[in-house]
NUTORZA-963397 format. One record per residue (C-alpha): residue number from 1; residue in one letter; x, y, z. Coordinates in nm, 3 decimals, always signed. Example, Ala and Ser with C-alpha at 12.3 -4.5 7.8 and 13.67 -1.06 7.14 Angstrom:
resi|resn|xx|yy|zz
1|A|+1.230|-0.450|+0.780;
2|S|+1.367|-0.106|+0.714;
//
This chain:
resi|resn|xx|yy|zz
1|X|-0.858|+0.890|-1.684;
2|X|-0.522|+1.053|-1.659;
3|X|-0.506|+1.198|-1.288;
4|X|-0.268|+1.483|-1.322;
5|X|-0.209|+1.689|-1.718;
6|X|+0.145|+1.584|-1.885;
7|X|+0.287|+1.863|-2.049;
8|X|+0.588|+1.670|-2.157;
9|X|+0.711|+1.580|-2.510;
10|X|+0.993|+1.404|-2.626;
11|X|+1.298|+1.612|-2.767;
12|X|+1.549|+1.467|-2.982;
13|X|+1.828|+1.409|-2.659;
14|X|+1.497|+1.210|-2.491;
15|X|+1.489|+1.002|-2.744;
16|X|+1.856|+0.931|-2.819;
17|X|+1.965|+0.943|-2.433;
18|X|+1.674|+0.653|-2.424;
19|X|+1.774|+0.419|-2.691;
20|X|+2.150|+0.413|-2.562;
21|X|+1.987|+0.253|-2.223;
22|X|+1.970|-0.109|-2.225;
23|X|+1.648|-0.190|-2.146;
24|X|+1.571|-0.096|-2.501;
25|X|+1.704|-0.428|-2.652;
26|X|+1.788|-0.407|-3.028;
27|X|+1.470|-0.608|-3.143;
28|X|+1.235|-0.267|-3.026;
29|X|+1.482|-0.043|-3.213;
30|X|+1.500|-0.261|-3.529;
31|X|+1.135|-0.185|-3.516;
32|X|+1.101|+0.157|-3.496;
33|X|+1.326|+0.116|-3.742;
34|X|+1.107|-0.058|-4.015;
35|X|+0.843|+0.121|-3.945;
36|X|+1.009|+0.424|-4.146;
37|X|+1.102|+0.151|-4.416;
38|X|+1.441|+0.165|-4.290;
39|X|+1.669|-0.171|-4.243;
40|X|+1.934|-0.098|-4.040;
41|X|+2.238|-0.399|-3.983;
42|X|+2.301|-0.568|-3.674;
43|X|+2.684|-0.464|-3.681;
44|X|+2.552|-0.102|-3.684;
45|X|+2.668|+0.033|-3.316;
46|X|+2.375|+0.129|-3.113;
47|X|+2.519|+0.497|-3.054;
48|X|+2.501|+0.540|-3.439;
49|X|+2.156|+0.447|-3.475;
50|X|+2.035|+0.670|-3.167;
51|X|+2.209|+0.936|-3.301;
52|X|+2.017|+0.917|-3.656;
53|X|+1.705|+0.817|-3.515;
54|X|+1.705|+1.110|-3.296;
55|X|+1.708|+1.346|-3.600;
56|X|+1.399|+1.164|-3.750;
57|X|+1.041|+1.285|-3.697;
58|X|+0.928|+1.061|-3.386;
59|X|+0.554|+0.951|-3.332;
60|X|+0.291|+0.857|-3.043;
61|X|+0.408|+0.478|-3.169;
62|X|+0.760|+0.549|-3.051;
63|X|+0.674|+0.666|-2.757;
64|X|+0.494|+0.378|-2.647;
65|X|+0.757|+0.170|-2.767;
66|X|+1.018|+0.336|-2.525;
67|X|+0.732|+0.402|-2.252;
68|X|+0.671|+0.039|-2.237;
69|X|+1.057|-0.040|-2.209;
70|X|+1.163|+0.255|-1.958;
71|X|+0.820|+0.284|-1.724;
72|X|+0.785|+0.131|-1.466;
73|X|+0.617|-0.201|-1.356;
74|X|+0.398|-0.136|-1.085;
75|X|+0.400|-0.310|-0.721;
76|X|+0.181|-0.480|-0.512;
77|X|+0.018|-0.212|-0.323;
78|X|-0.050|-0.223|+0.074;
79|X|-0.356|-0.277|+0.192;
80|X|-0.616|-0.065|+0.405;
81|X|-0.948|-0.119|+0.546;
82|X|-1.297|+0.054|+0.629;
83|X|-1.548|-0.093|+0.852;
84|X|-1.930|+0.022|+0.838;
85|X|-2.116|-0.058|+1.153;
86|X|-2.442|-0.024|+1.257;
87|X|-2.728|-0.259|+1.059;
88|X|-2.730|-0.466|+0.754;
89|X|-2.656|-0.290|+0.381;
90|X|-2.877|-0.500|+0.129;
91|X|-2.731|-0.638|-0.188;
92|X|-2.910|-0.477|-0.403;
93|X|-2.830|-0.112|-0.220;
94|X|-2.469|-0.249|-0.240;
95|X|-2.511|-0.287|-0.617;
96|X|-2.678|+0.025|-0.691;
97|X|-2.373|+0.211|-0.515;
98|X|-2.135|+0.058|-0.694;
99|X|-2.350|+0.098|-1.047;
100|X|-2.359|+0.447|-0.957;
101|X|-1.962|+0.496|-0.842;
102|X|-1.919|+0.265|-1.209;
103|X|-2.080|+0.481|-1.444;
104|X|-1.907|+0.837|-1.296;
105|X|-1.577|+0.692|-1.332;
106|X|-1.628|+0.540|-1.684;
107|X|-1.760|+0.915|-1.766;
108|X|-1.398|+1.004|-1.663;
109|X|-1.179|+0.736|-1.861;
110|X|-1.139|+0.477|-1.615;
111|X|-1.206|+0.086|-1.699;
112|X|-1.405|-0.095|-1.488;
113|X|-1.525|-0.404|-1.398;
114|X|-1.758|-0.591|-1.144;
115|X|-1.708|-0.910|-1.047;
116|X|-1.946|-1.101|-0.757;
117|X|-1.885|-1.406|-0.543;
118|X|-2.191|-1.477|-0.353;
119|X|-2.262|-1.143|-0.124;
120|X|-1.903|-1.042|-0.207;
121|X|-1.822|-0.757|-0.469;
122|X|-1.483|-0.700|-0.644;
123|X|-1.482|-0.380|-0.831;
124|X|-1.113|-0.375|-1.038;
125|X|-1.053|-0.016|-1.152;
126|X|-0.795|+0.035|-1.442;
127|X|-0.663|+0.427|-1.413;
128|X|-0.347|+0.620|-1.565;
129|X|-0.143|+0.896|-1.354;
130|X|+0.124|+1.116|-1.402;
131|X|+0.442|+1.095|-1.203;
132|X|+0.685|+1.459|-1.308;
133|X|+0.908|+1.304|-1.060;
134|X|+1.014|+1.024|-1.295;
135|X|+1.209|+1.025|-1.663;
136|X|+1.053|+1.161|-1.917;
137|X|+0.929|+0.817|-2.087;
138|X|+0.801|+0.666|-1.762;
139|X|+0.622|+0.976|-1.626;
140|X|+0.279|+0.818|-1.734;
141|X|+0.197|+0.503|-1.524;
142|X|-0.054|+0.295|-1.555;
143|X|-0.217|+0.112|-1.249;
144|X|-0.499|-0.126|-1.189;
145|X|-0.651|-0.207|-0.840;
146|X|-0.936|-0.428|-0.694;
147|X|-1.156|-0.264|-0.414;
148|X|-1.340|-0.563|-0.226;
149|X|-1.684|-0.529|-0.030;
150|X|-1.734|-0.807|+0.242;
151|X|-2.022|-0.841|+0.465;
152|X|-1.975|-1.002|+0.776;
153|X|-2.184|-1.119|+1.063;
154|X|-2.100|-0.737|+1.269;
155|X|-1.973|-0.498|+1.004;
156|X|-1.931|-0.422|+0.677;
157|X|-1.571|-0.464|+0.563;
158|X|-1.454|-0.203|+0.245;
159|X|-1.122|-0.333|+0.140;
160|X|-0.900|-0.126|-0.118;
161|X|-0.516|-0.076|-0.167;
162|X|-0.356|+0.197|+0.019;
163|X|-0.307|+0.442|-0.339;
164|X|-0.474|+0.782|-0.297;
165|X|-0.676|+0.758|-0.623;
166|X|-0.828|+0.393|-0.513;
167|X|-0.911|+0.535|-0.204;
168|X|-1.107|+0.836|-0.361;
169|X|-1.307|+0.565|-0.499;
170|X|-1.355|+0.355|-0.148;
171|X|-1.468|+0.681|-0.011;
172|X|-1.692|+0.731|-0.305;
173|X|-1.876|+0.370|-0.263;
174|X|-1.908|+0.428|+0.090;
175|X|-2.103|+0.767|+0.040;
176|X|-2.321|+0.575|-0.204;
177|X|-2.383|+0.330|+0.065;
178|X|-2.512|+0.531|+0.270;
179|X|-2.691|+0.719|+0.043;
180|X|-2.849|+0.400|-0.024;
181|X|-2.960|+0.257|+0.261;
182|X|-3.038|+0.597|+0.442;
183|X|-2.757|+0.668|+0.713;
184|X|-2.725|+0.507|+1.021;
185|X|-2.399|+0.362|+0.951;
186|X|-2.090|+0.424|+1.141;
187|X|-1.768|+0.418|+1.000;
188|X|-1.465|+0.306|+1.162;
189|X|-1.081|+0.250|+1.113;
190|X|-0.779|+0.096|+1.229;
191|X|-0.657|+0.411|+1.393;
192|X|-0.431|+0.511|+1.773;
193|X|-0.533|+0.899|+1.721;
194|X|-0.693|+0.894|+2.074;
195|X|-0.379|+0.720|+2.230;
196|X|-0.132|+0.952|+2.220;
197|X|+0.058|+0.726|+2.528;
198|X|+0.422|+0.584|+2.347;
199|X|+0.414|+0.263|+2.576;
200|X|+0.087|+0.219|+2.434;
201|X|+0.130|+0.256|+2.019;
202|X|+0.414|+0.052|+2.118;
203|X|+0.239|-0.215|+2.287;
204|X|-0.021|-0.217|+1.968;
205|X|+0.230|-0.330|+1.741;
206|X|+0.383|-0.604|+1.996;
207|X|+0.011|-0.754|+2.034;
208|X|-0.033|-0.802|+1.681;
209|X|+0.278|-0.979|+1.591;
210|X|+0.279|-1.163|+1.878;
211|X|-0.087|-1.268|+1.876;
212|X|-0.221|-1.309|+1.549;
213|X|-0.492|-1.540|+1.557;
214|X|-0.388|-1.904|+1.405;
215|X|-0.017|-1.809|+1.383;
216|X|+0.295|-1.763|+1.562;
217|X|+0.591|-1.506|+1.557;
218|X|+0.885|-1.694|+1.418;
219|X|+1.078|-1.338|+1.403;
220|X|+1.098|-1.014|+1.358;
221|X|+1.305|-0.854|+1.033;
222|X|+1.193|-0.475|+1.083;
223|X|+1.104|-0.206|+1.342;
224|X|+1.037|+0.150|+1.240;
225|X|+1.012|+0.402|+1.551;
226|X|+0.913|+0.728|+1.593;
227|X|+0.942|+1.046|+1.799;
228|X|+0.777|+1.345|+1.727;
229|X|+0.894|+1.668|+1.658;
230|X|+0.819|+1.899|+1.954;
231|X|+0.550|+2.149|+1.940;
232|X|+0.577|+2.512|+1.936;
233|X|+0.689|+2.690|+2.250;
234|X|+0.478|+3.030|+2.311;
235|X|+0.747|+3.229|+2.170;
236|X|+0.771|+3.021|+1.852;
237|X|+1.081|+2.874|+1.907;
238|X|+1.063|+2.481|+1.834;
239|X|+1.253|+2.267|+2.049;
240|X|+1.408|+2.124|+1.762;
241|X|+1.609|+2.438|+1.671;
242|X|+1.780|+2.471|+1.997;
243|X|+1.822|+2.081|+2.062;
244|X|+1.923|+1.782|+1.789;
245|X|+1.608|+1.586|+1.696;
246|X|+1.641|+1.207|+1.591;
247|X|+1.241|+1.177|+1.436;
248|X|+1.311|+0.797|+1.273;
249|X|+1.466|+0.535|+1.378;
250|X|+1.435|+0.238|+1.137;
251|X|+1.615|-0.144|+1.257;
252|X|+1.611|-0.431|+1.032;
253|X|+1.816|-0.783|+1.089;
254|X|+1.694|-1.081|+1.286;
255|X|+1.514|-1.080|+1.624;
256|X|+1.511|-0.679|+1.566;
257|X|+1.212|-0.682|+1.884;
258|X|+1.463|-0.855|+2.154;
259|X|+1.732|-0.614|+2.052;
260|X|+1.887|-0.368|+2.332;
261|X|+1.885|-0.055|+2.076;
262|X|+1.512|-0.099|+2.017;
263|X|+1.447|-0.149|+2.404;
264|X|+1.687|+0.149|+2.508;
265|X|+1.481|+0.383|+2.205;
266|X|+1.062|+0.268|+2.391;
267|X|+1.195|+0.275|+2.692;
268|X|+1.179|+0.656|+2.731;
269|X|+0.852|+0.639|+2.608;
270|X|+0.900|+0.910|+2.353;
271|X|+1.001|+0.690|+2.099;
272|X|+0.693|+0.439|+1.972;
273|X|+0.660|+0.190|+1.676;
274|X|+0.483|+0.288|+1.386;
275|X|+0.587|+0.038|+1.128;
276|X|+0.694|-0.339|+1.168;
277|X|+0.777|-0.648|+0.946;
278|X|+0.778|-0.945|+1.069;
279|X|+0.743|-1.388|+0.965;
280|X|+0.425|-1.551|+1.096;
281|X|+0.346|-1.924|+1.081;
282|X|+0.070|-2.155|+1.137;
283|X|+0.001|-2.310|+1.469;
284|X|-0.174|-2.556|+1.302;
285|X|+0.032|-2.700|+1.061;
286|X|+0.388|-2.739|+0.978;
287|X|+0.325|-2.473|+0.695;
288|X|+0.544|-2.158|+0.520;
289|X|+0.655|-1.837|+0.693;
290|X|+0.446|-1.511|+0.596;
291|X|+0.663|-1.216|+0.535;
292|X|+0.409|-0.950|+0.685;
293|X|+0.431|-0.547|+0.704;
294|X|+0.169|-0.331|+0.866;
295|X|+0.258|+0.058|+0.947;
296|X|+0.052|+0.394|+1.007;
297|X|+0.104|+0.642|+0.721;
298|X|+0.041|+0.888|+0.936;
299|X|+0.314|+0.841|+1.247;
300|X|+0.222|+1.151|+1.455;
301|X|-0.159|+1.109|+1.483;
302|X|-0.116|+0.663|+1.384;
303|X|-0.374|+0.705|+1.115;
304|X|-0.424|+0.540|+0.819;
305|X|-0.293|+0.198|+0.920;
306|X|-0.238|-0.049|+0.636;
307|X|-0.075|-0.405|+0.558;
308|X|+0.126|-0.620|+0.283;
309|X|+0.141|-0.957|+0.298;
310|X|+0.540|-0.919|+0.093;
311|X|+0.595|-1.253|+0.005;
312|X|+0.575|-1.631|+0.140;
313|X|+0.874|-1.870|+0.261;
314|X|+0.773|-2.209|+0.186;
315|X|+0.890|-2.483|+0.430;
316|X|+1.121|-2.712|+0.354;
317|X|+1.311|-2.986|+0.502;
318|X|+1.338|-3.009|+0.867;
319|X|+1.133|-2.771|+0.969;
320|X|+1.346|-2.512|+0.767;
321|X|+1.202|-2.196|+0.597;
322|X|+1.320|-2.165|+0.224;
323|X|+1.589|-1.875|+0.154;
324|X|+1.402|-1.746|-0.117;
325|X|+1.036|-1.594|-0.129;
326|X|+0.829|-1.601|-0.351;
327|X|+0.436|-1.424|-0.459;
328|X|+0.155|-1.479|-0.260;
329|X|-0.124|-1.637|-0.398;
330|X|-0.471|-1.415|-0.381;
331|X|-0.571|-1.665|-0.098;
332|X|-0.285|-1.672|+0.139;
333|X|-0.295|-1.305|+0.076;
334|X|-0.671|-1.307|+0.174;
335|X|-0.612|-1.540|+0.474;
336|X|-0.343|-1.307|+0.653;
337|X|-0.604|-0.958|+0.532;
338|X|-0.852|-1.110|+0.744;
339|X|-0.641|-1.218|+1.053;
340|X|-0.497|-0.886|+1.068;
341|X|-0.764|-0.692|+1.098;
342|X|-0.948|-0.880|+1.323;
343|X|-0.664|-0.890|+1.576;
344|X|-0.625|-0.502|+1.488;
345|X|-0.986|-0.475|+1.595;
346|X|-0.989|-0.687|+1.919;
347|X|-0.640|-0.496|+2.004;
348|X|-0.869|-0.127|+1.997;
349|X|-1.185|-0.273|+2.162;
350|X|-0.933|-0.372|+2.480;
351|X|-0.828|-0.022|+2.460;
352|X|-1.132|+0.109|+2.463;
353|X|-1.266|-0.098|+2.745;
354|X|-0.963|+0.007|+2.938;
355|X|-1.020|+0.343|+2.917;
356|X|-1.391|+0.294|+3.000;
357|X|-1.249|+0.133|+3.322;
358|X|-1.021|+0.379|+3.402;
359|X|-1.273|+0.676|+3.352;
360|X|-1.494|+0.503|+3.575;
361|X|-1.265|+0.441|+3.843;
362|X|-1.241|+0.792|+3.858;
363|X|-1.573|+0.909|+3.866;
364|X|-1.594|+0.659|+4.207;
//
């Protein structure tokens, strides 16, 4: 289904402005060409023929043509994760859900398909949107994601990129869930919301790079920091229109986390981290470097946390990382999913614990 109504169509300067750009190579407009019975010669400049073709009556087969030139190819999208805790969700409760979830959006348009690896399910959903933001001929994109259900020994793991449609439909399986196996479930996420403290967002971010289970921090590439706008005063007048406010900070280079600007900016304990990048590699092995990212989308409250495992650097001789990085493959990618949240996890049950501590030091 088409999420969002285009109202465009293309006009006659659309259509000439896009066959003058040079991503439309001359085979595609020799095409469109024949397709009207027309042979056009190679020596013909390209202006020319834009300017006739523009004139012409122009069909849903030219657009596509042009779409498929002009739009845009879509990126790996980061990744975010639900937990369901509580007791055991049956297979065959899992399946009904995600029958269920299946049929409603095939009713809408969508393409789906379900795909199971022993008590795993991959459900890859094929959707269009509309983007009014872009040019005219790649305003419709279309987009394909994979949301993974994992059960594990403690929890129930709901894996989906972090794309607002694809989480609709996480959100959507995990109502079925429950639906299905009667309640009782608690959902949790990666989420600082109830530690407001900068020194400790801060520390969060310093824990996981530093920490991640069966790796080591070779460096860090990029820092994002973050200091809120002030609230309200009781007369209404923000802080920020008396005062300059700096609200992002963003560092990138090498060893960004021993660097005296980034100390200087947490040291006041205003400014936190909400988004960092940085090269993991195995403790185990000599292996390649892991370009990771993991942020909050939401920097004020640090909700909706989310990683991308950007690309790997593989190792080459003496002990040196390559220069250039390429894909991951859907295992490595897997691999560093899995460490990551589990050190996300341990990270907020230690927080947790010490705030259990500290409340009960204070009721002695």
């Amino acid at each position: 289904m088409i999420k969002g109504s285009s109202i465009y169509y293309a006009t006659d300067k659309n259509i000439y402005d896009a066959l003058n750009q040079s991503k439309v190579d001359a085979e595609t407009i020799q095409t469109m060409f024949r397709r009207r019975n027309i042979v056009c010669s190679k020596l013909t400049k390209r202006e020319e023929l834009a300017r006739f073709f523009s004139r012409l009556p122009h069909d849903y087969l030219d657009h596509q043509d042009l779409s498929n030139r002009l739009g845009i190819n879509p990126r790996r999208e980061r990744v975010t994760a639900v937990d369901l805790l509580g007791k055991l969700v049956p297979m065959d409760a899992t399946q009904r859900a995600i029958d269920t979830v299946k049929s409603k959006l095939e009713s809408e348009g969508d393409t789906v398909r379900v795909n199971q690896d022993g008590c795993k399910f991959y459900v890859s959903v094929s959707y269009s949107i509309v983007d009014y933001k872009r040019s005219e001929f790649s305003q419709l994109q279309h987009r394909t994601g994979v949301v993974e259900l994992i059960p594990e020994s403690d929890r129930y793991v709901i894996r989906s990129p972090k794309s607002d449609y694809l989480e609709i439909v996480r959100d959507k399986l995990v109502q079925e869930i429950l639906v299905e196996v009667g309640g009782g479930l608690i959902r949790k996420e990666i989420s600082l919301y109830e530690y407001p403290l900068a020194s400790v967002r801060s520390k969060f971010f310093y824990d996981l790079m530093s920490d991640l289970p069966g790796f080591y921090r070779r460096d860090v590439t990029d820092v994002y920091v973050y200091k809120p706008l002030p609230d309200e005063d009781e007369d209404g007048t923000t802080q920020e229109e008396i005062d300059p406010h700096v609200e992002r900070v963003m560092l990138k280079g090498v060893g960004v986390s021993q660097s005296d600007l980034l100390n200087n900016l947490t040291r006041d304990k205003e400014y936190y981290i909400v988004k960092v990048g940085w090269i993991a590699q195995s403790v185990l092995a000599k292996g390649a470097g892991f370009d990771i990212e993991a942020a909050f989308s939401n920097p004020r409250d640090c909700t909706g946390f989310s990683y991308i495992l950007r690309g790997v650097y593989d190792l080459g001789e003496g002990n040196r990382l390559s220069k250039t990085r390429r894909s991951p493959s859907a295992s490595e990618a897997d691999v560093i999913a899995k460490v990551i949240e589990q050190k996300a996890r341990e990270l907020l049950i230690l927080l947790a614990n010490e705030d259990a501590v500290e409340a009960s030091n204070e009721t002695v």
